[in-house]
C-alpha positions as CSV (number, residue, x, y, z in Angstrom):
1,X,0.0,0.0,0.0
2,X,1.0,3.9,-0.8
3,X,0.4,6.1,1.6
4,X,-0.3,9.9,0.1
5,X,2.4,11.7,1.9
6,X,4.1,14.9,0.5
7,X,3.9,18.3,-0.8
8,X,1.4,19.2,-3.3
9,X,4.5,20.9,-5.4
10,X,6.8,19.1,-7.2
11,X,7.8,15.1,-7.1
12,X,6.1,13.4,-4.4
13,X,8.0,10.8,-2.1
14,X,6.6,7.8,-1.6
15,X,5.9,5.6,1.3
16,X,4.9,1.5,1.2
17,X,3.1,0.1,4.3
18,X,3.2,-3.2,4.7
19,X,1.4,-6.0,7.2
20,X,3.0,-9.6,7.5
21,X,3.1,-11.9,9.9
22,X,6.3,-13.3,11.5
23,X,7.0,-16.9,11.1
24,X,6.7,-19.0,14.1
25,X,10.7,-19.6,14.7
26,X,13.3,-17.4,13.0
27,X,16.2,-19.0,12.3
28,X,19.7,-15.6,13.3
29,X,21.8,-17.9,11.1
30,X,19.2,-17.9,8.1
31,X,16.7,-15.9,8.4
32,X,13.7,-15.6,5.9
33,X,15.8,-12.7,3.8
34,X,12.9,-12.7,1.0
35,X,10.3,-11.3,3.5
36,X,9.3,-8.2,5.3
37,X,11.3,-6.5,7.4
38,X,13.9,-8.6,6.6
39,X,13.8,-8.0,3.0
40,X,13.6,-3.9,3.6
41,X,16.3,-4.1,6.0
42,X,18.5,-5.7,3.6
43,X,17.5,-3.9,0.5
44,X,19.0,-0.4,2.4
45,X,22.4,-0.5,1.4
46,X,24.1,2.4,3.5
47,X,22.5,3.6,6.5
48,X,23.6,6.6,8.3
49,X,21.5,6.4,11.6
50,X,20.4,3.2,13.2
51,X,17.2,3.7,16.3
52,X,15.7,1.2,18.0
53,X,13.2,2.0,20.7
54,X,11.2,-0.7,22.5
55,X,9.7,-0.7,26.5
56,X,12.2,-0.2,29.6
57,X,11.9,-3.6,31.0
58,X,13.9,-7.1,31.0
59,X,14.0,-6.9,27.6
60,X,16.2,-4.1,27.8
61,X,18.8,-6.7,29.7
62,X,18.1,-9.5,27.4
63,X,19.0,-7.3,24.5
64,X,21.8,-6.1,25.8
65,X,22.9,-10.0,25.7
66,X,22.1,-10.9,22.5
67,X,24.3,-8.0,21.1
68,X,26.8,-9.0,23.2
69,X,26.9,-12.3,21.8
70,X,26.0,-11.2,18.0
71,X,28.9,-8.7,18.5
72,X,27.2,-5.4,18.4
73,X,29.8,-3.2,18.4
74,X,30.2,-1.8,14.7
75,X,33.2,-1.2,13.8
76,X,34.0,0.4,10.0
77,X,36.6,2.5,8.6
78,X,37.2,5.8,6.9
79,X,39.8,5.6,4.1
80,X,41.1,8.4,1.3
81,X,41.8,6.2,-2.0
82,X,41.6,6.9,-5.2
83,X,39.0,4.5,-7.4
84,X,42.0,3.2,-9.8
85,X,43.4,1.8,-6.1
86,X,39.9,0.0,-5.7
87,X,40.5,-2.0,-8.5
88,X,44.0,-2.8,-8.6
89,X,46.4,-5.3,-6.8
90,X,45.6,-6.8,-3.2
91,X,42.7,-4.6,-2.3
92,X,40.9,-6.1,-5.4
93,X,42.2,-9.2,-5.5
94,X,41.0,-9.7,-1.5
95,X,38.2,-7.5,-0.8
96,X,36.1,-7.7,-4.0
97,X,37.2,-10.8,-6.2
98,X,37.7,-13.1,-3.1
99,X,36.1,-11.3,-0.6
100,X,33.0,-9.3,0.3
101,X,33.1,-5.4,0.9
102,X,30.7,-2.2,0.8
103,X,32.0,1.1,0.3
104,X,30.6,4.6,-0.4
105,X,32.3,7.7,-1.4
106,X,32.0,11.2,-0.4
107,X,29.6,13.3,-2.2
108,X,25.9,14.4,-2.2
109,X,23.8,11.7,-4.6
110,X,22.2,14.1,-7.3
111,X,24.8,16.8,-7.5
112,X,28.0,15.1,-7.1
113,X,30.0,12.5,-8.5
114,X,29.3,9.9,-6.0
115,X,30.5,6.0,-6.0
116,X,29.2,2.9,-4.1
117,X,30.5,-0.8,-3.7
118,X,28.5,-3.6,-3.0
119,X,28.4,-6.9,-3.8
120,X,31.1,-6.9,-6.3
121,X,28.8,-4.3,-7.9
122,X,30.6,-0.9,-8.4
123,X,27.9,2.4,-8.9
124,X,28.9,5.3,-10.4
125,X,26.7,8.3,-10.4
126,X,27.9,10.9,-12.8
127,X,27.0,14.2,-14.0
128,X,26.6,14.7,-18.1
129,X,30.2,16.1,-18.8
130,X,31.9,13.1,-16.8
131,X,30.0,10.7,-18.0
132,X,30.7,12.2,-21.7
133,X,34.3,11.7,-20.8
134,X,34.1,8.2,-19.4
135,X,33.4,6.0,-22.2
136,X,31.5,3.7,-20.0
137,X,28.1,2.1,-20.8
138,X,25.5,4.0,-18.4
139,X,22.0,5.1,-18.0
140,X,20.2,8.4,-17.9
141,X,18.2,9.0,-14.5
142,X,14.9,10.6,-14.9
143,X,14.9,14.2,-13.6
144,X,10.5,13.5,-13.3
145,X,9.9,16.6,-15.1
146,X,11.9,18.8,-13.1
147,X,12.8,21.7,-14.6
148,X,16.1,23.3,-14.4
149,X,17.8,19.8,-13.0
150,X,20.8,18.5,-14.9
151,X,21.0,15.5,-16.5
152,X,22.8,12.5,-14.2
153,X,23.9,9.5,-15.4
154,X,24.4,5.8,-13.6
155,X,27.1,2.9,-14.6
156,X,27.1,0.0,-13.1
157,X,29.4,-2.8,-13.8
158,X,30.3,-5.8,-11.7
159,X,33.7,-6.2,-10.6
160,X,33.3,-10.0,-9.9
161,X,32.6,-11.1,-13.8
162,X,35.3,-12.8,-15.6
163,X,35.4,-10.3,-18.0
164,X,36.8,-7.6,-15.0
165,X,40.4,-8.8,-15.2
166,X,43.6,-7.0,-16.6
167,X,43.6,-7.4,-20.5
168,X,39.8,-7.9,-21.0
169,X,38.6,-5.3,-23.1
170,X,36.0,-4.0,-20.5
171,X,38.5,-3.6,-17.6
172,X,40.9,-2.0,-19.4
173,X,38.0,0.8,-20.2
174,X,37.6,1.2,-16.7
175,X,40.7,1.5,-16.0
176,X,41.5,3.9,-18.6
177,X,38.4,5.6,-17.1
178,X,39.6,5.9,-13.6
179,X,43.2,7.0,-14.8
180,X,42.4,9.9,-17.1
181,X,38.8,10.9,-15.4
182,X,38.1,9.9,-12.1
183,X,41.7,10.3,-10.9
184,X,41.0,12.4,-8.1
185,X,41.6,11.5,-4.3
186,X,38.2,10.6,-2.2
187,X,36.8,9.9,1.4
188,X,35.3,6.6,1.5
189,X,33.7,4.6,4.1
190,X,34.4,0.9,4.2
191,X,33.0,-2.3,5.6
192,X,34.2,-5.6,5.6
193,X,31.7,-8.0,5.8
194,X,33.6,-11.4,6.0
195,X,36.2,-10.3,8.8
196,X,36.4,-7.4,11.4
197,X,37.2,-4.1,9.8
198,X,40.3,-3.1,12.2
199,X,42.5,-1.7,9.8
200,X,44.1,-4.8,9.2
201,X,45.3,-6.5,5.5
202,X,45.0,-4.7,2.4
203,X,43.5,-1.6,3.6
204,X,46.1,-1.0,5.9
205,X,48.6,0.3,3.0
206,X,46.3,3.4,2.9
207,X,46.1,4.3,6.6
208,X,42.7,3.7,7.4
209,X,41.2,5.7,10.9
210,X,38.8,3.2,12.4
211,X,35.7,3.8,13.8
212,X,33.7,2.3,16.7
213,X,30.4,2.3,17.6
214,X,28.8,1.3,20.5
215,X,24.9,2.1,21.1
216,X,24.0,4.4,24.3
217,X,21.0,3.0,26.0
218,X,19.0,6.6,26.8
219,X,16.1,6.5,28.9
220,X,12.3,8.2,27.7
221,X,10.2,8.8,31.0
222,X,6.9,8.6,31.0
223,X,6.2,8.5,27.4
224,X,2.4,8.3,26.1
225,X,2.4,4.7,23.9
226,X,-0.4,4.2,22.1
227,X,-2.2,0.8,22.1
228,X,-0.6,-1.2,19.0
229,X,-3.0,-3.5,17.0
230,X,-2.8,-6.6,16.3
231,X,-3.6,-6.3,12.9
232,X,-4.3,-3.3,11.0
233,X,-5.5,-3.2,6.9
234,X,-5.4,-1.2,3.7
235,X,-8.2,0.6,5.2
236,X,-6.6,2.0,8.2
237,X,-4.8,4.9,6.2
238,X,-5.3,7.4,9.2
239,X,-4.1,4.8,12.1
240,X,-1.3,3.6,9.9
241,X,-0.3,7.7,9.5
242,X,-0.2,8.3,13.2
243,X,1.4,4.9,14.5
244,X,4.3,6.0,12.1
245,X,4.1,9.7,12.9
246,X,4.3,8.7,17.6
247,X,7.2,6.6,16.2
248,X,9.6,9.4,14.8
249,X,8.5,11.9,17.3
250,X,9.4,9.6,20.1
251,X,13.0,8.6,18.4
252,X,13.1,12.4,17.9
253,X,12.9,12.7,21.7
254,X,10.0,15.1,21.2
255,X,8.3,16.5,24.5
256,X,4.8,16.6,22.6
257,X,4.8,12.7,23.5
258,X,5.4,13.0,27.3
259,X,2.9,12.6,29.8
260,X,4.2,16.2,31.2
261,X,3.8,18.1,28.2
262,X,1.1,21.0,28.1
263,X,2.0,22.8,25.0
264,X,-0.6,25.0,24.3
265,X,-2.7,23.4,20.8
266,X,-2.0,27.0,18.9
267,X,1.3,26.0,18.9
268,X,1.5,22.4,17.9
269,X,-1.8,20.9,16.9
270,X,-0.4,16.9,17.6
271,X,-2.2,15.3,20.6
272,X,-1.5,11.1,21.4
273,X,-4.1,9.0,20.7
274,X,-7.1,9.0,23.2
275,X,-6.1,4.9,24.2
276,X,-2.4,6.2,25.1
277,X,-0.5,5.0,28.4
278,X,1.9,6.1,30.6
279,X,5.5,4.0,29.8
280,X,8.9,4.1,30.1
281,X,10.8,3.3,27.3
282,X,15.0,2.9,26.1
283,X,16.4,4.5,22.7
284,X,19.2,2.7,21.4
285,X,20.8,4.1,18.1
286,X,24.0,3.7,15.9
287,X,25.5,6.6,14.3
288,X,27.9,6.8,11.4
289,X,28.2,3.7,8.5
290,X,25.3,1.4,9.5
291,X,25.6,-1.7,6.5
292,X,22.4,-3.8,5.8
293,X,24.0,-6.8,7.5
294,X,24.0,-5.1,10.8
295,X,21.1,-3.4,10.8
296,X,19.4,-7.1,10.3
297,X,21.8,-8.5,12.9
298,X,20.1,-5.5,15.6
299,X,16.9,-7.1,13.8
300,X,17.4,-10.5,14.9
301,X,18.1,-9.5,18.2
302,X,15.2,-7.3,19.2
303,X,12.9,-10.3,17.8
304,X,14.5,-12.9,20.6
305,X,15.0,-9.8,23.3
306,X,11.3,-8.5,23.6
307,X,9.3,-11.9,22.9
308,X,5.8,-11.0,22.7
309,X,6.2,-7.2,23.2
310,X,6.9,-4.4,20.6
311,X,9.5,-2.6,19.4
312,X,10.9,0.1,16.7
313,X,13.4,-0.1,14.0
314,X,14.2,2.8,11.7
315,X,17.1,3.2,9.2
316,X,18.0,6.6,7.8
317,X,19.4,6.3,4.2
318,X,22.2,8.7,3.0
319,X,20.9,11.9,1.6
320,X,17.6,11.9,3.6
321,X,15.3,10.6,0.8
322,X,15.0,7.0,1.9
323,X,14.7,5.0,4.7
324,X,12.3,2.7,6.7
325,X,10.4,2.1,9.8
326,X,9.2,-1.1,11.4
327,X,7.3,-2.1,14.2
328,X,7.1,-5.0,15.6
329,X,4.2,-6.3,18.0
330,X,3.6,-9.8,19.0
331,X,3.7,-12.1,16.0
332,X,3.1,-8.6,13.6
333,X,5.1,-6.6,12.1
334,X,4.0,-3.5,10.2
335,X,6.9,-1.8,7.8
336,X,7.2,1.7,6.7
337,X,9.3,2.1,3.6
338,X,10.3,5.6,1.9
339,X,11.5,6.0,-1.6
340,X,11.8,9.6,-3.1
């Protein structure tokens, strides 16, 4: 289902709802990546901000434990490289032929030059005179009758083909590419997916700065929770609207949602639902270079934490356009996706 939120000017951005049920027993090793949330989860690539809010109880202690033993300490690394250094020697050979790493560069998607990795799959979103320059196979992306918006352009080639080897025809374009073009220094942000990202093998010939991050546990007071259904349908635009609008304003640490707050209604017109309850609640979020594989792995372990209680997930996408919400409650889970 799409939910009609937006401005009345100009492209509107889209949000999917979605209702499933959760399967009986989850299995962390293999969990059901083809359904919801898992599937959304997954789908986000490069997450900048990681919240997950849920009640103030044992589950708190019990989740606590199951990051402890799922390692929940992220740990990723902030290189300067240049993207003829991504493909050549050691860093190739190990962390993209052999091995499995995401990357993304520096850059704002839609105005600058901006490069991902993923998968083997290298991205390359280009303006019209770089990608004129390139000689690279791309694709125009639609501007949706925007006027005054310059033309971008996206290449996408997988670095894990047979064909992406020294001397085959296609390589040596992207080489040639990446030596007379895109031969300029960049930040990237890099996660290792197969071993712990601590600066060690390959990347270490570039001086890597490593970054940890631990989640803070921060304590909401007294919070006004509504009462979650147990199932909720197409129908249900209005209720669907204002479970995901208590969400972000609670994650936003809003004081509208307090018990204490009196803010006079010519000021803000937002008032909790009527069935709301007095709770205390934990926020729990993950700044910096969140990868899809970790935000599943939190996932996985607010599902065995809470049991038959609920709980909050949101993922913030780089450049604010995308992202997702989910709730969780009982066996139910309801998913919020945005797409611009």
């Amino acid at each position: 289902m799409v939910l009609d939120i937006g401005q009345q000017d100009g492209p509107k951005p889209k949000c999917y709802f979605t209702h499933t049920a959760l399967p009986s027993y989850i299995d962390n090793a293999h969990p059901p990546t083809k359904k919801e949330p898992f599937k959304t989860t997954l789908e986000q690539q490069y997450s900048h901000t990681l919240t997950l809010l849920l009640p103030a109880s044992e589950a708190q202690q019990a989740l606590h434990d199951k990051l402890a033993a799922s390692d929940g300490v992220l740990r990723y690394a902030r290189v300067y490289m240049k993207l003829i250094e991504i493909i050549s020697g050691d860093f190739f050979n190990s962390y993209i032929k052999a091995g499995n790493i995401v990357m993304l560069s520096e850059g704002r998607a839609g105005t600058d030059n901006v490069f991902s990795l993923s998968d083997g799959i290298l991205r390359m979103e280009v303006d019209k005179p770089t990608f004129e320059k390139l000689g690279l196979e791309g694709k125009a992306v639609g501007s949706e009758g925007r006027k005054h918006v310059k033309a971008r352009f996206v290449i996408e080639l997988n670095l894990r083909l047979p064909s992406m080897l020294p001397g085959k025809k296609a390589f040596d374009r992207l080489i040639w590419a990446c030596k007379n073009v895109l031969d300029s220094s960049l930040t990237w942000l890099f996660y290792d997916l197969r071993s712990p990202t601590d600066g060690q093998g390959p990347i270490a010939a570039h001086a890597p700065t490593v970054k940890v991050l631990e989640p803070v546990a921060e304590p909401l007071s007294s919070v006004l929770c509504p009462a979650f259904p147990e199932s909720i349908g197409e129908e249900d635009r209005d209720e669907i609207a204002e479970l995901l609008e208590w969400i972000q304003m609670t994650m936003a640490r809003s004081p509208r949602v307090l018990q204490s707050d009196n803010v006079d209604p010519y000021i803000c017109r937002y008032r909790p639902a009527e069935d709301s309850a007095p709770a205390n609640l934990v926020l729990y979020q993950w700044h910096g270079f969140v990868p899809p594989a970790f935000a599943t792995k939190v996932l996985l372990a607010a599902l065995k934490a809470t049991g038959s209680s609920w709980f909050a997930l949101e993922g913030e996408a780089f450049g604010g356009a995308k992202g997702y919400t989910v709730l969780r409650n009982g066996g139910n889970v309801m998913t919020w996706k945005y797409a611009d």
